[in-house]
C-alpha positions in Angstrom: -9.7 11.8 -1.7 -9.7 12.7 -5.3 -7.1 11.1 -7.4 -5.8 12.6 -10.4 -6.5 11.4 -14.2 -3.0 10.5 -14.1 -1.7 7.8 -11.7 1.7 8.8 -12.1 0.8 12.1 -10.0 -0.3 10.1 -6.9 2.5 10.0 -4.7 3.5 7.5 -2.3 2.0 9.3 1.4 -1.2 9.4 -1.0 -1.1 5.2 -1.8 -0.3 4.8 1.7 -2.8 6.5 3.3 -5.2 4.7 0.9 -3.6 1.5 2.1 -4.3 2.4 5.8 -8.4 3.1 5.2 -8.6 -0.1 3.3 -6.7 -1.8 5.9 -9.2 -0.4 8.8 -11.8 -1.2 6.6 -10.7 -4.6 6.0 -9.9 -5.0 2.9 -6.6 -6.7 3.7 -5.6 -7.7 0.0 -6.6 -4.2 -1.2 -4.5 -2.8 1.1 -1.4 -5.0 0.2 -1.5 -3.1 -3.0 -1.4 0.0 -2.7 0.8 -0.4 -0.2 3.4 -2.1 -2.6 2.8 0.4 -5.1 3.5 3.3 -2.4 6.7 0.9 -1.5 7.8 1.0 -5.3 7.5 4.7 -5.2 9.4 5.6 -2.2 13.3 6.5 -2.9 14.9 4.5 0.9 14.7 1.3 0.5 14.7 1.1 4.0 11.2 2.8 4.3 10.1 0.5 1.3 10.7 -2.4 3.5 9.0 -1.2 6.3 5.5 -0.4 4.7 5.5 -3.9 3.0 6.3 -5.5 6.2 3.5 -3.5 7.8 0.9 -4.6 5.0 1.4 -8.4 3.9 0.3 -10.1 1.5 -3.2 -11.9 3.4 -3.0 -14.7 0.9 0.6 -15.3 1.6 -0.2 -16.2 5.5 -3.4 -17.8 4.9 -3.9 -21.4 5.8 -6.1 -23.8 3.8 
């Protein structure tokens, strides 16, 4: 995938399926990321909370 100069012309199926590869790739906090900021982007707020819920913050359930 090649992402404009401008982020503001990445949409939100783009940061999600960027969120997805890093996910299967494991990079878990990567992944959290982008998939807030395809969240953040996306107009239902009911589809918001689905992708977050689907990509969680790793440090937030990590035990020490």
């Amino acid at each position: 995938m090649v992402f404009p100069r401008n982020t503001d012309e990445i949409t939100a199926a783009e940061y999600l399926d960027s969120a997805r590869q890093m996910a299967i790739s494991g990079r878990d906090f990567l992944a959290h990321l982008l998939a807030e900021e395809a969240a953040s982007r996306t107009p239902d707020p009911v589809v918001a909370t689905a992708i977050r819920a689907r990509f969680p913050d790793p440090n937030a359930t990590r035990e020490d």
